[in-house]
N, C-alpha and C positions, 0 to 999 in steps of 0.2 A: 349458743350463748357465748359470749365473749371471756377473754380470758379474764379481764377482771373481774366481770360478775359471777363468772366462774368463783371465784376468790373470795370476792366479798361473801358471796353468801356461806362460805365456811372459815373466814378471817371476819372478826369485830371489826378490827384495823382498818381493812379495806373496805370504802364506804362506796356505792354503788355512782358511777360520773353523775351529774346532776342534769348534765346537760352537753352539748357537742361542743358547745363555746370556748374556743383555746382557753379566755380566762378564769373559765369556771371550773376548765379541767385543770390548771395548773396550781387555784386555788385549792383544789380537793389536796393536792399532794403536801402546800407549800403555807398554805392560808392559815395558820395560827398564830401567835406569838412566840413560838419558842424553835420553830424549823429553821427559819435564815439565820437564826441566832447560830444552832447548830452548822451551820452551812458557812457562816461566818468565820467561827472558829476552826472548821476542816480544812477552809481556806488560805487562812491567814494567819490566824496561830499556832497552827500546825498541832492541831489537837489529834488525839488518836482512839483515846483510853477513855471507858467510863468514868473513869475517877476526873481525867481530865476536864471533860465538860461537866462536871459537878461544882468545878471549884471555879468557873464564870462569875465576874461578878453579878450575873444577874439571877442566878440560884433558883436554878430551876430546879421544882421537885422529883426525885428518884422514880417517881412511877410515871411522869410525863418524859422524862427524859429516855426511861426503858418503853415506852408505847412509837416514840416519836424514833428514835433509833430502827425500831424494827418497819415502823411505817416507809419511813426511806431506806430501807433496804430491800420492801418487798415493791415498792415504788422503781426501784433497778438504781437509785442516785446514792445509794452509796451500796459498800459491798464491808462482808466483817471477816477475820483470820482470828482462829484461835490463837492464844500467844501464851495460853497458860492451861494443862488440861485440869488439874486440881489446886483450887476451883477452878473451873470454867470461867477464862476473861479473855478478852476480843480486842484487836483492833480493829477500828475504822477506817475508811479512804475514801473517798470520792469517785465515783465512777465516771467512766466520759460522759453520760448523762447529766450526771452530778457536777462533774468539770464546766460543763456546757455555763451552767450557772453564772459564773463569774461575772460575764458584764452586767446580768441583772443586781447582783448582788452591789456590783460599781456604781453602777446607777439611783439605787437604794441610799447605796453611803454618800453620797453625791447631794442628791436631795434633800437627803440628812441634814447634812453641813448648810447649805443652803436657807433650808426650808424651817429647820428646829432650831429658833434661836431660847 
């Protein structure tokens, strides 16, 4: 069995690939609405902190923002550092995985502009 499905079948989070299709696998990781958003902000607005992507103006809810965090961490595209033990609060960062991202992300913004008037 593979490591992910290893995974998934003991993580909710981790959803079994769907299919071998690069963009079906990249969708399982990336494919909601609220992931590049995150991915955006670790990028570019140099976000780090829970609290930081909370205050996006696009206001994402606190239990999509805690499910989607943990999914790209166990996904290897980002990685977290305690930075507080009581409470327990984390930075973020981007993994070279997570890094890799960028021109997709450029591209995205690109079409954006473009595309969404």
């Amino acid at each position: 069995m593979a490591t992910q499905e290893r995974r998934s079948a003991t993580d909710p989070r981790i959803k079994p690939k769907r299919s071998e299709c690069p963009i079906a696998k990249t969708l399982d990781i990336l494919g909601d609405r609220w992931t590049l958003l995150l991915i955006r902000d670790l990028l570019y607005l140099k976000k780090s902190r829970y609290r930081d992507f909370l205050v996006s103006p696009e206001g994402i809810p606190t239990n999509i923002l805690a499910e989607r965090l943990k999914r790209l961490e166990l996904a290897g595209v980002i990685s977290k550092r305690l930075y507080s033990e009581h409470p327990p609060r984390y930075e973020y960062k981007l993994t070279e995985k997570g890094l890799n991202l960028k021109p997709v992300v450029d591209s995205v913004i690109q079409w954006g502009k473009e595309n969404c008037h």
